[in-house]
C-alpha positions as CSV (number, residue, x, y, z in Angstrom):
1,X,-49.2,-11.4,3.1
2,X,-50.7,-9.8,6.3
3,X,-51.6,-6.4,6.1
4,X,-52.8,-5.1,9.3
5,X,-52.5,-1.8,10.7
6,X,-49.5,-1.8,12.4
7,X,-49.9,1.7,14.4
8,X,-53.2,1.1,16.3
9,X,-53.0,3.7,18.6
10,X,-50.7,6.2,19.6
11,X,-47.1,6.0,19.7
12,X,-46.5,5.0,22.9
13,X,-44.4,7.2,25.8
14,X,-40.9,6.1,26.8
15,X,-40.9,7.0,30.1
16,X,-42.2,4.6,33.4
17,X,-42.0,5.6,36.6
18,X,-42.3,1.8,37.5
19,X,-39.0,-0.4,38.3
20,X,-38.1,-3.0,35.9
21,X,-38.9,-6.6,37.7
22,X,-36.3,-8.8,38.7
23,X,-34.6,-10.6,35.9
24,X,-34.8,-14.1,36.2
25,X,-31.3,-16.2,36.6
26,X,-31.8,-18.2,33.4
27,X,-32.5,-14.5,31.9
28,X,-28.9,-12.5,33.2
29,X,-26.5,-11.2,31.1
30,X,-23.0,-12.5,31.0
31,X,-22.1,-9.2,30.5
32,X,-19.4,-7.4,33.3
33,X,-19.4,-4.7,30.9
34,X,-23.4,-3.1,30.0
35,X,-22.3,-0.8,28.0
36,X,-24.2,-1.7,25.4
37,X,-27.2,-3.3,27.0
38,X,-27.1,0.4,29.3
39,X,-27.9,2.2,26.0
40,X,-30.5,0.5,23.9
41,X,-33.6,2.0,23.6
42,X,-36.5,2.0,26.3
43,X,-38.6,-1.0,26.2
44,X,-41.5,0.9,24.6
45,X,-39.3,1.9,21.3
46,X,-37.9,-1.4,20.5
47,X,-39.5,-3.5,17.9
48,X,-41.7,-6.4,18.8
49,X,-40.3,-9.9,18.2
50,X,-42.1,-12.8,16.4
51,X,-40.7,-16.3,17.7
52,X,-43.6,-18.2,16.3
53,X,-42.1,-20.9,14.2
54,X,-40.4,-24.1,16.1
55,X,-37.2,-23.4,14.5
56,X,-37.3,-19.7,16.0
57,X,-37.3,-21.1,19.7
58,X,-34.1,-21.0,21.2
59,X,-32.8,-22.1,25.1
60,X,-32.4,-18.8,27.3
61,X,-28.6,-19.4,27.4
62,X,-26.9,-19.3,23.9
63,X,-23.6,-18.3,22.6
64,X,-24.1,-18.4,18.7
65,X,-20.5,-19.1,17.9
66,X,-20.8,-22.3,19.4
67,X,-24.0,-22.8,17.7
68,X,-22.2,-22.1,14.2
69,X,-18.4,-23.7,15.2
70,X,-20.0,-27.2,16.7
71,X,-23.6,-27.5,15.7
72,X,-26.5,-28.9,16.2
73,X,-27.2,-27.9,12.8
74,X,-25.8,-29.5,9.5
75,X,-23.9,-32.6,9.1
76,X,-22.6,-34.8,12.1
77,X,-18.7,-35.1,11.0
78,X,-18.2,-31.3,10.6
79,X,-15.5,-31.5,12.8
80,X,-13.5,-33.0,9.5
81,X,-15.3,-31.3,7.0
82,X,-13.7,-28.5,4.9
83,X,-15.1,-25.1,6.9
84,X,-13.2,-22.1,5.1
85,X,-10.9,-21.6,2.3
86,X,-8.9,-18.9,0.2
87,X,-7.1,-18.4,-3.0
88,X,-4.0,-18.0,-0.9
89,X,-3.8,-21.5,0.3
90,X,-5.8,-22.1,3.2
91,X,-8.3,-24.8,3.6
92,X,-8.9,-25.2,7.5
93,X,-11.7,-27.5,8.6
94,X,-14.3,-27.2,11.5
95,X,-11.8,-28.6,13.7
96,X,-9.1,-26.5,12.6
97,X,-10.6,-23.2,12.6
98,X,-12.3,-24.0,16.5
99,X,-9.0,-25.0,17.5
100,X,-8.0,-21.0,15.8
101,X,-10.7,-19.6,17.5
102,X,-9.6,-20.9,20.8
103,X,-6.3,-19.8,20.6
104,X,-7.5,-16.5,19.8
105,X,-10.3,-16.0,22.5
106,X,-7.5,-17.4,25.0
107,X,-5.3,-14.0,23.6
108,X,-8.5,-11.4,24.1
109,X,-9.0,-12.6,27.5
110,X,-5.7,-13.8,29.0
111,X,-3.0,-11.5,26.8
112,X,-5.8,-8.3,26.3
113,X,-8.1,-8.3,29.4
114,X,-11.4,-8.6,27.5
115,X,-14.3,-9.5,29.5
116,X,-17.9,-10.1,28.3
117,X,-19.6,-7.2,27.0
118,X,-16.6,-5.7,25.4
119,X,-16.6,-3.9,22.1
120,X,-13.6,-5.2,20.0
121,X,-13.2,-3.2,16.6
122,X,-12.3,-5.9,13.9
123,X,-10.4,-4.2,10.9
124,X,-9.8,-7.0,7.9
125,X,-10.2,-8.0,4.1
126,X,-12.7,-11.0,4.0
127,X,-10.2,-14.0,4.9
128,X,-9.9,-16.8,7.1
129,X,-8.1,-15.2,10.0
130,X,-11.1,-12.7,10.3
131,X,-13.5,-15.0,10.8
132,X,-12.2,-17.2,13.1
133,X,-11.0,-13.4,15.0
134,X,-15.2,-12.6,14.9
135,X,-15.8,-16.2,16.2
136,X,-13.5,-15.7,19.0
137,X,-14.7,-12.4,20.3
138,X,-18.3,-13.6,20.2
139,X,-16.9,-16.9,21.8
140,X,-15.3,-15.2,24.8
141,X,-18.4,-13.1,25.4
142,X,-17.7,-10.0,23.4
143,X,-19.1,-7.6,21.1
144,X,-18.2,-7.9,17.7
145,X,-17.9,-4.5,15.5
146,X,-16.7,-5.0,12.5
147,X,-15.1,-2.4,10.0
148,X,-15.1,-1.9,6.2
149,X,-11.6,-1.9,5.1
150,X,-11.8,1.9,3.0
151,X,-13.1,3.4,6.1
152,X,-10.6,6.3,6.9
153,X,-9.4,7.8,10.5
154,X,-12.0,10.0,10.7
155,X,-14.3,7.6,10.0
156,X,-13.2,4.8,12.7
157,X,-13.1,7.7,15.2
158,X,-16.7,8.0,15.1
159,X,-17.0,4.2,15.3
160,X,-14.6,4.2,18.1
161,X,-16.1,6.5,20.4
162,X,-20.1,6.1,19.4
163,X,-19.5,2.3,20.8
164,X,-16.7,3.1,23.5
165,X,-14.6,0.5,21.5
166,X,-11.9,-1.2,24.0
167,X,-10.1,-3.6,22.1
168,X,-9.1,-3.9,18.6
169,X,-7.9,-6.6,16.2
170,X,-6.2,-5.1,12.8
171,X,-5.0,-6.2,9.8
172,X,-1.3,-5.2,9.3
173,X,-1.5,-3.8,6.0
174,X,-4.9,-1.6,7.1
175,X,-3.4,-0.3,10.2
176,X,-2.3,3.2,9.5
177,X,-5.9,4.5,9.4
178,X,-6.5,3.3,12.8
179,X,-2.9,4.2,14.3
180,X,-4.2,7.9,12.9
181,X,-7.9,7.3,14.5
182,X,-6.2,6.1,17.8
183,X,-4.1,9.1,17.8
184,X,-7.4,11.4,18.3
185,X,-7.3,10.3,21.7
186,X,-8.9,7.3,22.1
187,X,-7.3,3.9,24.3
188,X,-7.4,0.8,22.4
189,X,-5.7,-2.3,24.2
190,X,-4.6,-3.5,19.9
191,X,-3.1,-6.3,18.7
192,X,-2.9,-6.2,14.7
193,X,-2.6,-10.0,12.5
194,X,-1.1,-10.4,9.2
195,X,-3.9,-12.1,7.0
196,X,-2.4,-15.1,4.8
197,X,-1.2,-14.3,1.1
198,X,0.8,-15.5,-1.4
199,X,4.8,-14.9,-1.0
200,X,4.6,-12.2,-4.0
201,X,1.9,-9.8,-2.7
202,X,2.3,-10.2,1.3
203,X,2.2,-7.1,2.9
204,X,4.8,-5.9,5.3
205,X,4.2,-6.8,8.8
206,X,3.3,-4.3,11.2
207,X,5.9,-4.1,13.8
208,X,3.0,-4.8,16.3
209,X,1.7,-7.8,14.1
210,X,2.0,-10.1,17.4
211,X,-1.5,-12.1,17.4
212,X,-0.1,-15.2,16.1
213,X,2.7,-15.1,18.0
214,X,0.5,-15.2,20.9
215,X,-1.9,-17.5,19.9
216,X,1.1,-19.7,19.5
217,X,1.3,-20.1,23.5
218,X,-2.5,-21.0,23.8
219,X,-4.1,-23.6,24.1
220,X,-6.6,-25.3,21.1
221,X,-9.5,-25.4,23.3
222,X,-11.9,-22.5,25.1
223,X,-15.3,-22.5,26.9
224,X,-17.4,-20.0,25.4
225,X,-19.3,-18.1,27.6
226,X,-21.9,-18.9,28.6
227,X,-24.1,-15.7,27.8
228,X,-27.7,-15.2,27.5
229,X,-30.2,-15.3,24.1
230,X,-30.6,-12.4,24.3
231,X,-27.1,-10.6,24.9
232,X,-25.8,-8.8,22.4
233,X,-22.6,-10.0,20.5
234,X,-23.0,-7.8,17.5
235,X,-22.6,-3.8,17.1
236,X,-23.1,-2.8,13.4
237,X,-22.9,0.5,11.3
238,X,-24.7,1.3,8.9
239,X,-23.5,2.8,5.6
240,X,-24.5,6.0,6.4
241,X,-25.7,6.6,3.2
242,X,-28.3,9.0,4.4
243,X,-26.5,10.7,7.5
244,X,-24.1,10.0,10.2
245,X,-23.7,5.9,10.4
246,X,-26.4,4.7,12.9
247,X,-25.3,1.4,15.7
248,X,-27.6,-1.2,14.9
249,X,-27.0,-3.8,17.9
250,X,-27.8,-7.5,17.7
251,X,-28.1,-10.3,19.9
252,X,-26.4,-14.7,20.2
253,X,-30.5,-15.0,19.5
254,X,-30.8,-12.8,16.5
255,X,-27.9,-14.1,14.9
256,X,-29.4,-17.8,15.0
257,X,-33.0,-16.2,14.1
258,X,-31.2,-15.1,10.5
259,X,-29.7,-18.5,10.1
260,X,-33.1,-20.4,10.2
261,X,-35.0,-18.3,8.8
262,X,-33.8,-16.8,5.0
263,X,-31.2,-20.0,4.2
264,X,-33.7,-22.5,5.6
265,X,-36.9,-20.9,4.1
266,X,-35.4,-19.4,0.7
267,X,-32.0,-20.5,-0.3
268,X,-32.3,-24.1,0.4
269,X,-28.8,-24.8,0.9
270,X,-27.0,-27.7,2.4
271,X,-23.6,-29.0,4.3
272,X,-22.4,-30.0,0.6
273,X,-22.6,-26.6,-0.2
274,X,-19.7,-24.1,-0.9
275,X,-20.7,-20.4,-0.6
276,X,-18.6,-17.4,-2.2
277,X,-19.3,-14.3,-2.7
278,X,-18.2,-9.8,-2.7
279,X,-19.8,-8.0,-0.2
280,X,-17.3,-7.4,3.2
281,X,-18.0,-9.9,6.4
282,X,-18.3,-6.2,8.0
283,X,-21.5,-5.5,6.1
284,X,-24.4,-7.6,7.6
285,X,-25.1,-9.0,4.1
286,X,-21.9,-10.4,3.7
287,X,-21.6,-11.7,7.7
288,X,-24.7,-13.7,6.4
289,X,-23.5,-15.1,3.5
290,X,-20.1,-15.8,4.4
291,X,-20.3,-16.6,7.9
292,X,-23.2,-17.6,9.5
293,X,-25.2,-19.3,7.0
294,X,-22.5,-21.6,5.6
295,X,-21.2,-22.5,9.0
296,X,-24.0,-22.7,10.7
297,X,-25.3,-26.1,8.0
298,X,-21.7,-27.3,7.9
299,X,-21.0,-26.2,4.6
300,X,-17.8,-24.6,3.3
301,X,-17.0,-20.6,2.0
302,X,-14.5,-19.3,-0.1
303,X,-13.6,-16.0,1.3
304,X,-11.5,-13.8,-1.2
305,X,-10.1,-10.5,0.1
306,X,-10.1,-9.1,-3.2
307,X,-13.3,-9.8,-5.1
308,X,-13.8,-7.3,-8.5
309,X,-16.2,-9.2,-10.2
310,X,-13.9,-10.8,-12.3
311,X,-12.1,-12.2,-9.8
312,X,-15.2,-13.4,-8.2
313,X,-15.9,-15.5,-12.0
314,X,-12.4,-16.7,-11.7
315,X,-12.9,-18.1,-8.3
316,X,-16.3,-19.7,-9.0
317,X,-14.8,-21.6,-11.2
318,X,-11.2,-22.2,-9.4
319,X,-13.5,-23.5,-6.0
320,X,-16.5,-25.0,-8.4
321,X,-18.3,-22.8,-5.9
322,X,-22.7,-23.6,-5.6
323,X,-23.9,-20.3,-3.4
324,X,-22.9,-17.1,-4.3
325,X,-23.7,-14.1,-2.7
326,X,-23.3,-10.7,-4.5
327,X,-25.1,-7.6,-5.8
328,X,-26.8,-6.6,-9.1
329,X,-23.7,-4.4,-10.1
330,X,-21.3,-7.6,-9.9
331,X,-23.8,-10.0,-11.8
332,X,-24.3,-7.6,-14.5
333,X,-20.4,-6.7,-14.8
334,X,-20.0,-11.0,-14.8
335,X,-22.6,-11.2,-17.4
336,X,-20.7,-8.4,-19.7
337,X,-17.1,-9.9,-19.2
338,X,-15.9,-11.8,-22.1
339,X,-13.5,-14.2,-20.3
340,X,-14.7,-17.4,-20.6
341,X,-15.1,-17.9,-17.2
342,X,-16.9,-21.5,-16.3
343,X,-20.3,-21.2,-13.8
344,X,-21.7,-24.6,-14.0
345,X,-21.3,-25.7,-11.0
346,X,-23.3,-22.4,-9.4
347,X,-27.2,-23.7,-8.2
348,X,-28.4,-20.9,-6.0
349,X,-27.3,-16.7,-6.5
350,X,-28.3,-13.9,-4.1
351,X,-28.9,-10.7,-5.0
352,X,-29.6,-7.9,-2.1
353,X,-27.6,-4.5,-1.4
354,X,-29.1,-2.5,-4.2
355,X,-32.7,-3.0,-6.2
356,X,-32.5,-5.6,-9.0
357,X,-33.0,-4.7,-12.3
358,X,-35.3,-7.3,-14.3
359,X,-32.6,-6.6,-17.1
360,X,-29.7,-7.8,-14.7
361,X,-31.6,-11.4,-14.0
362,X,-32.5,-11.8,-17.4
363,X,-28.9,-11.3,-18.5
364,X,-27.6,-13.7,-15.5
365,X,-30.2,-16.3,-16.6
366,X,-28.9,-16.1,-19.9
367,X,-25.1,-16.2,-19.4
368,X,-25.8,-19.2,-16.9
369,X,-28.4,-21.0,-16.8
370,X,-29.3,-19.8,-13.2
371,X,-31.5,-17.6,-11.4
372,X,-31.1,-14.6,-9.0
373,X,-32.8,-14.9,-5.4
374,X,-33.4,-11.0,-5.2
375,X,-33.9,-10.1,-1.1
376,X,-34.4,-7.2,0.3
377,X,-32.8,-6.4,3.7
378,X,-31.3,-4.0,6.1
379,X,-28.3,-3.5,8.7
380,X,-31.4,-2.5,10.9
381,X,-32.9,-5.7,10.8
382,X,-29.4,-8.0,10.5
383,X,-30.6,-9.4,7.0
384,X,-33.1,-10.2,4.1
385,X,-36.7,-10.0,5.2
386,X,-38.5,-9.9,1.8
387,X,-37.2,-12.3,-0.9
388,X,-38.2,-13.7,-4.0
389,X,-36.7,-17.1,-5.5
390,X,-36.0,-17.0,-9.0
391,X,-38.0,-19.6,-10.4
392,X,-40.8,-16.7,-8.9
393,X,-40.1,-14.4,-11.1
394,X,-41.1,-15.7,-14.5
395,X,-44.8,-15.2,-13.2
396,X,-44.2,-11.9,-11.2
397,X,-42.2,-9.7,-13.7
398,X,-40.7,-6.5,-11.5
399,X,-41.6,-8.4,-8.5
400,X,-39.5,-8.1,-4.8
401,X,-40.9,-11.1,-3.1
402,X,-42.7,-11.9,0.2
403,X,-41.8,-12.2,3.5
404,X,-39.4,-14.5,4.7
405,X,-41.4,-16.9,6.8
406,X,-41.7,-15.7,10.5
407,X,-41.8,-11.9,9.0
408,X,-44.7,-9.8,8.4
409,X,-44.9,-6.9,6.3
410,X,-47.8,-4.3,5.9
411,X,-47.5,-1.3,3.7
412,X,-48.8,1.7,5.5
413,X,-49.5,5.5,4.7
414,X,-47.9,8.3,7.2
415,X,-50.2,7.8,9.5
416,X,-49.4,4.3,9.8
417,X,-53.2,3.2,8.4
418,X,-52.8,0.3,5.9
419,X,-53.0,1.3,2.3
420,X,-55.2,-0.8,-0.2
421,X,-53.5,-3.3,-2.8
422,X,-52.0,-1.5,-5.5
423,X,-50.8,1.9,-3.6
424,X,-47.5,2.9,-2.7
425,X,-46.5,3.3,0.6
426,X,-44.1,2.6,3.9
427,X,-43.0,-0.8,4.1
428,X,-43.7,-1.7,7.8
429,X,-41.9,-4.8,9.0
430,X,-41.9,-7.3,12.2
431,X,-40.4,-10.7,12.7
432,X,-37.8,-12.5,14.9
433,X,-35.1,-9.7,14.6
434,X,-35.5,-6.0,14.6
435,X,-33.8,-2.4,14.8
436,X,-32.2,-1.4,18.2
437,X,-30.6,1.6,17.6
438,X,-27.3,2.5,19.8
439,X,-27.5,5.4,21.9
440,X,-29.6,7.2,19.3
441,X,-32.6,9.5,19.1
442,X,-33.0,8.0,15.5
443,X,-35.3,5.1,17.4
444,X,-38.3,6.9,17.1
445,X,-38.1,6.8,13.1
446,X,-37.6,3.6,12.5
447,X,-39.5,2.3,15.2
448,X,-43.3,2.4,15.6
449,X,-44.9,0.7,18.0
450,X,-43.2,-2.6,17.4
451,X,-43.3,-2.3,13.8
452,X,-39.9,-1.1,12.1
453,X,-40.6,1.4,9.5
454,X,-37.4,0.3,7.0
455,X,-37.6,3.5,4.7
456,X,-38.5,1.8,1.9
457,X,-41.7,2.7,-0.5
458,X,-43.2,-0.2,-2.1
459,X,-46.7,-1.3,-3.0
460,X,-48.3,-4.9,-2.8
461,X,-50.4,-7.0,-5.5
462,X,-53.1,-8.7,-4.7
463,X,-51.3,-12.1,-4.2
464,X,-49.3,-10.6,-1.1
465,X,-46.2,-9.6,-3.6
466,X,-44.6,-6.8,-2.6
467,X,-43.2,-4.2,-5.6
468,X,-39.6,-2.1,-4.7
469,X,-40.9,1.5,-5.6
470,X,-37.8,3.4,-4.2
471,X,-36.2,4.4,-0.9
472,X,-38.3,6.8,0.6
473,X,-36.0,9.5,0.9
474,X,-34.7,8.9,-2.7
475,X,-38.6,9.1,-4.0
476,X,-38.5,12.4,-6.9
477,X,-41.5,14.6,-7.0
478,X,-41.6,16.5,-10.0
479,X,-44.6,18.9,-11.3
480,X,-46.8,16.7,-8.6
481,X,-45.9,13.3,-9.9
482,X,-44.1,10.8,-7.7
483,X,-41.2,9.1,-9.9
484,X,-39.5,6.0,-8.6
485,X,-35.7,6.1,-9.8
486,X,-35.4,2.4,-9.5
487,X,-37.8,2.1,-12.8
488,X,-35.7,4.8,-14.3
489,X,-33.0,3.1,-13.8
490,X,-34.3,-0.1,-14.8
491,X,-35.1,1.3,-17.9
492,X,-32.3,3.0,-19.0
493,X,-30.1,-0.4,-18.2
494,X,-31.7,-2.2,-20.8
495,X,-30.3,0.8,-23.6
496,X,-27.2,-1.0,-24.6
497,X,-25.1,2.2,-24.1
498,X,-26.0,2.2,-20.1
499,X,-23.1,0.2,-18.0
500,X,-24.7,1.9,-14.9
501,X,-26.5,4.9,-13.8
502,X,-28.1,6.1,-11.0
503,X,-31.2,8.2,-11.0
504,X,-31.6,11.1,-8.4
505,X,-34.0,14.6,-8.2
506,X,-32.4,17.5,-9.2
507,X,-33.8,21.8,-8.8
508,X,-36.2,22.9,-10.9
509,X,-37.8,26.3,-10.6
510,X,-40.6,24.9,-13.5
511,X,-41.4,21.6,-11.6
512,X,-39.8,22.4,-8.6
513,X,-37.3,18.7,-9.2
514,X,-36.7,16.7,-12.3
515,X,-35.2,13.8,-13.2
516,X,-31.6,13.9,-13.4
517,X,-29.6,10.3,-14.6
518,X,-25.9,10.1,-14.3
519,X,-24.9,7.4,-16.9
520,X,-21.6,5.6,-16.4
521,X,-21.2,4.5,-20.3
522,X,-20.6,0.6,-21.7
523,X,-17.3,0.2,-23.9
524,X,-17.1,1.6,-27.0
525,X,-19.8,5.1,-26.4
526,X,-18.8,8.3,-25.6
527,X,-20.7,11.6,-24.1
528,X,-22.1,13.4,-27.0
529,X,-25.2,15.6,-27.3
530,X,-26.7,13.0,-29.4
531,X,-26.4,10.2,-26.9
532,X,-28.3,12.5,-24.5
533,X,-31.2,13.1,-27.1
534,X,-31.1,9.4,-27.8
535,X,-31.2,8.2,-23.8
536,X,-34.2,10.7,-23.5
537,X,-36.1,9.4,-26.5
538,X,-35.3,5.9,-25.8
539,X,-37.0,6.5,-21.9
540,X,-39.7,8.4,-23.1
541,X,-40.5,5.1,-25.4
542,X,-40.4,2.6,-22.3
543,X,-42.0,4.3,-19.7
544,X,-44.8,7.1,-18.9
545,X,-42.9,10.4,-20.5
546,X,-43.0,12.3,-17.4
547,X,-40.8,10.1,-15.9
548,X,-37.4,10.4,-18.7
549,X,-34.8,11.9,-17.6
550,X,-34.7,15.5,-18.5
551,X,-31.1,16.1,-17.4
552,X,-28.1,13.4,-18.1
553,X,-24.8,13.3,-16.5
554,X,-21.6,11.4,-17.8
555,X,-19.2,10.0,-15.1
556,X,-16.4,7.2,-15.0
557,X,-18.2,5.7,-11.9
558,X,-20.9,6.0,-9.2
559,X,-20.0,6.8,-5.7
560,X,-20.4,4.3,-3.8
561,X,-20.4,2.9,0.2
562,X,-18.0,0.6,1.4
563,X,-21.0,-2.0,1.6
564,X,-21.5,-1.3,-2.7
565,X,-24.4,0.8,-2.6
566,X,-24.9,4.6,-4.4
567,X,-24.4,7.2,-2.6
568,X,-27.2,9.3,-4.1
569,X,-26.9,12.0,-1.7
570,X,-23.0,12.5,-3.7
571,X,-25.0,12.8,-7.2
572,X,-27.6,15.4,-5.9
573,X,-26.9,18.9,-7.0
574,X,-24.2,17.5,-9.6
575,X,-24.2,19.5,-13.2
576,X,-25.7,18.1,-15.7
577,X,-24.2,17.6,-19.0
578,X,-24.4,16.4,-22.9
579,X,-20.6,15.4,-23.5
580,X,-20.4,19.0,-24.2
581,X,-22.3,21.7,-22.4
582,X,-25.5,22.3,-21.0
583,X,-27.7,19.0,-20.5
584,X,-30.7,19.6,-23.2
585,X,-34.5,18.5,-23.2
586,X,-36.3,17.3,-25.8
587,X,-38.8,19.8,-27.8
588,X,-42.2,19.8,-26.4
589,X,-40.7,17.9,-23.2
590,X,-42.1,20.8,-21.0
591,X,-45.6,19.6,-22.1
592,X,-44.8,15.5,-21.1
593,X,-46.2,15.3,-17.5
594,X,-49.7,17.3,-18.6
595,X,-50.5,15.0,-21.2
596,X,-49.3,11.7,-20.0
């Protein structure tokens, strides 16, 4: 791993008093609306870009959905071969769902006056019909920005008028949210679609549900647009987990950057391939996993608009699925479900969304033969950066990974000086995609000159693997000690009581923050006094004393994003308890951190 300084001098001003030079005609946006190109950051904010391998070149004109619908990549009879299919009946190949995307590109253009650079708001459960709708809008030169299906009114009002949406696609059965969200005053030109199901659990249509009555009059053929690399085709939110939801935007180039660089590099997949997986096509993790890598190598998804992790075993088995993408909460809920579900034909998981507990693979390696990729990625930076193949992790115990080639990664102090091996620090990151925040003065902290500063703390061995330490603003200080809560709750997951927990800092007028664990208990315990003393003894056995939890919390779940990560900042502040009062510590606890 590389590990220069990535701040050499000064952060650099964003002002010029200089005109921009001509852009060159290969080099012009598509765009009639620039909106969105109007409001990214000033050139000296945005994050260098590494194009250095050969499979990172790209032509100056590109349109990725015609890049993931016809190829180059993957096998040379797509057009026949099985593309997407659902638990509700659907099995469309590549020439099917182009011939869906054309129809549907021919409606935003001819039926709902899109032109390029339009922001269309794309409300749907992961099925079919959504992603031949995000196709189509990237086809016909549009900007995708896609939804999570819990968001609420208020919610999609802040997503509506941060990217002056103008068009909207809906789901019938999610459209009251937005009817309520539209009702705050904004103009969406809205055309909602009834996403296929089974006769016995189809939702009632929505009086307005008219898009495939429209694409009935179409034609099966479109000319995508012929837009520029580097045009962006992509507005996504991030979970906000942190503070209002920032606009990460990304371009046709980006897109195709992700595709050759994480599946080619890491995964290793193929066209004979057949993904599945949980997270929502609207979180950039899931857009990866279920859209763009399997299409773009020919290869086939199973998309399932309802995905509990026992539905996801279920469907593993139904499709004989080989790629699964997912997150360390649904591989350890698969691994503790009975139901003899069968897994065989799985050869390559993913893990990413949330830090992966060593306890989690082990148990997955165990219950099927397989192991996890664990990757680390971002909304900021489209997806996984730092990964780690199973077969790794044997010999690097606790390990995240390295960088996906065409990355590099430096960890850094606050100063932006690299730190030595062995410290924990700022993960610094540059590659072939990067953070280009919407209209947002947010910029300046995540971007440094060229290097994106993701938020996470981590340290590096001497190999050039890096170690997950925490998210920075999730680190807990206590009595002068820095605490990671991803090693507290790595150890508590291996107590058989622990389903989940979480691990956050909670006031202290002694240490000024402790250690506070909210536990969501396995089947068959309950909250008692004794379990806390037993969880604390149990930590203070596995790990340096000072870091045990001194309070412990009981709760049914953890709060959650719609992408599946905690929301810590929910559990800050929480009482404490012991299944009946007053959390307790340990005798002599207060004495831990001075003689560790």
């Amino acid at each position: 791993m590389s590990n220069p300084s990535p701040f050499p001098s000064p952060l650099p001003s964003s002002s010029s008093s200089s005109s921009p030079p001509p852009v060159p005609p290969q080099l012009r946006t598509a765009h009639l609306d620039t909106f969105v190109q109007d409001r990214l950051p000033p050139a000296s904010l945005q994050p260098d870009t590494l194009l250095d391998l050969p499979t990172l070149r790209f032509p100056t004109r590109l349109n990725c959905a015609t890049e993931l619908l016809e190829g180059p990549s993957g096998p040379a009879d797509r057009a026949g071969r099985l593309a997407v299919l659902s638990p509700h009946g659907v099995r469309w190949t590549y020439a099917e769902l182009l011939a869906t995307v054309s129809r549907i590109a021919h409606v935003l253009t001819e039926d709902m006056g899109l032109v390029p650079g339009n922001r269309v708001l794309l409300r749907g459960s992961n099925t079919p019909m959504l992603v031949a709708i995000w196709l189509a809008v990237v086809r016909a030169g549009g900007v995708v920005v896609a939804t999570m299906p819990l968001l609420r009114a208020k919610e999609l009002a802040y997503v509506i008028d941060k990217a002056r949406i103008t068009h909207a696609l809906c789901e019938s059965a999610l459209g009251a949210e937005l009817e309520s969200a539209r009702a705050e005053g904004s103009r969406l030109r809205t055309m909602y679609f009834r996403a296929e199901a089974s006769a016995d659990e189809a939702p009632e249509p929505h009086p307005d549900a008219d898009l495939d009555r429209a694409m009935a009059g179409h034609p099966d053929w479109f000319a995508p647009v012929d837009t520029a690399a580097t045009d962006p085709c992509l507005v996504a939110f991030t979970s906000g987990t942190t503070g209002m939801p920032k606009a990460t935007v990304h371009s046709h180039r980006d897109v195709m950057a992700v595709c050759s660089s994480f599946p080619q590099h890491v995964l290793r997949a193929t066209g004979d391939d057949r993904f599945i997986g949980t997270p929502s096509l609207a979180f950039t993790y899931g857009l990866g996993g279920l859209l763009l890598f399997p299409l773009h190598i020919g290869a086939s998804v199973v998309l399932l608009d309802r995905a509990s992790p026992q539905q996801l075993a279920r469907a593993i088995d139904e499709f004989r699925a080989t790629v699964c993408f997912s997150g360390p909460t649904a591989y350890r809920a698969m691994c503790m479900d009975p139901a003899p579900y069968g897994m065989s034909s799985l050869r390559e998981c993913v893990s990413a969304g949330e830090p992966l507990p060593p306890v989690t693979r082990k148990m997955w390696k165990q219950r099927t033969g397989h192991d996890l990729i664990d990757g680390l990625g971002s909304t900021e930076m489209l997806h996984i950066f730092i990964a780690m193949r199973g077969d790794e992790a044997a010999t690097r115990p606790g390990a995240l990974g390295r960088p996906v080639p065409g990355y590099l990664a430096a960890i850094v102090d606050d100063a932006g000086r690299p730190l030595p091996y062995g410290e924990v620090g700022a993960l610094a990151v540059k590659g072939p995609t990067g953070c280009r925040y919407l209209d947002d003065d947010r910029q300046v902290d995540y971007v440094r000159n060229g290097w994106n500063l993701t938020g996470d703390a981590c340290w590096a061995d001497k190999d050039g693997y890096l170690h997950y330490h925490a998210r920075l603003d999730d680190m807990i200080v206590s009595a002068g000690y820095n605490i990671s809560p991803v090693e507290v709750e790595a150890t508590l997951l291996t107590h058989p009581a622990v389903r989940e927990c979480a691990a956050v800092a909670a006031p202290d007028d002694e240490r000024g923050t402790v250690v506070q664990a909210h536990v969501v208990l396995a089947k068959g315990y309950t909250p008692s006094r004794a379990l806390v003393l037993e969880l604390q003894q149990f930590s203070k056995t596995e790990m340096a004393p000072y870091k045990y939890p001194r309070l412990i919390s009981f709760c049914d779940a953890l709060p959650r994003a719609g992408t599946g990560k905690v929301q810590r900042f929910r559990l800050r502040g929480a009482a404490a308890d012991d299944g009946s009062g007053p959390s307790a510590e340990l005798e002599g606890a207060a004495g831990d951190a001075a003689s560790a």
